[in-house]
PLY file of the C-alpha trace (Angstrom):
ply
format ascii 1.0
element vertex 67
property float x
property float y
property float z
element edge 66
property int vertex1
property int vertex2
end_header
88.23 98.40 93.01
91.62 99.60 94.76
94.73 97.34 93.73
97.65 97.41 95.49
100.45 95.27 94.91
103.15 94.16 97.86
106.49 92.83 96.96
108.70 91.19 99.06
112.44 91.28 97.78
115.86 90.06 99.33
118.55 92.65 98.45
121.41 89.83 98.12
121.86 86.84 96.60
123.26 85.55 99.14
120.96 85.80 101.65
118.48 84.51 99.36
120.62 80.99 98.96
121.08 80.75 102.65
116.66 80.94 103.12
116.07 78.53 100.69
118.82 75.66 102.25
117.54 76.68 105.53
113.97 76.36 103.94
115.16 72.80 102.70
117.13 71.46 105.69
113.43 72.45 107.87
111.33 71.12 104.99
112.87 68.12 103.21
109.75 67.47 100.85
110.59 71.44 99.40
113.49 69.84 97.25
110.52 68.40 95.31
109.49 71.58 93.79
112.47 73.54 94.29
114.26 75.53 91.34
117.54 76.80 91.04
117.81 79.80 93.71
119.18 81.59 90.41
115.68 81.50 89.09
114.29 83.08 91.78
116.27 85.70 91.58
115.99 86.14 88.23
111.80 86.13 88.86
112.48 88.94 91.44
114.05 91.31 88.71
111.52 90.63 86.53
108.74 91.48 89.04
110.46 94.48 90.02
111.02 95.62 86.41
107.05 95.27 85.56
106.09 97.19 88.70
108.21 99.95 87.85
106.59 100.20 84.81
102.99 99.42 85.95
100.29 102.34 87.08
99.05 99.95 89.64
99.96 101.29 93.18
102.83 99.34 95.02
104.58 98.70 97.73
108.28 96.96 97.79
109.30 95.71 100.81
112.95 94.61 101.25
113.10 91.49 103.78
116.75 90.92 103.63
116.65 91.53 107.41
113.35 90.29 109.06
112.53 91.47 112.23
0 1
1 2
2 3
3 4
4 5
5 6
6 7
7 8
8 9
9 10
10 11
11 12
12 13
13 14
14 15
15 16
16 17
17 18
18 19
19 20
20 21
21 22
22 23
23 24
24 25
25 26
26 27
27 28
28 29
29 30
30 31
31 32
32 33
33 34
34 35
35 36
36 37
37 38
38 39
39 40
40 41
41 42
42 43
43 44
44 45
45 46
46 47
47 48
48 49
49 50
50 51
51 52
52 53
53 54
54 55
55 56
56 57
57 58
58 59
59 60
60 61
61 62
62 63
63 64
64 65
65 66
């Protein structure tokens, strides 16, 4: 079995903050199980950190600018 794992990151924070309030003014309901756009970030770091340590094959795609 071949596992790859994809990433999606957002280089700055605030880009990051400016998706999620544009995610919430499109999506009212989201505010129900949004967290603090800190957290995310924070969950980012700590994604990137265990790929860089992991033997699994990866891919990290930044999305700051989507096509």
């Amino acid at each position: 079995m071949r596992v790859k794992i994809i990433l999606l990151t957002v280089s700055h924070k605030s880009i990051f903050t400016k998706r999620v309030h544009d995610r919430l003014n499109l999506y009212p309901h989201y505010s129900r199980i949004l967290q603090n756009p800190e957290d995310y970030w924070q969950q980012q770091e700590l994604y990137l950190d265990y790929i860089k340590h992991s033997k699994l094959e990866h891919l990290i795609i930044d999305s700051s600018q989507l096509p």
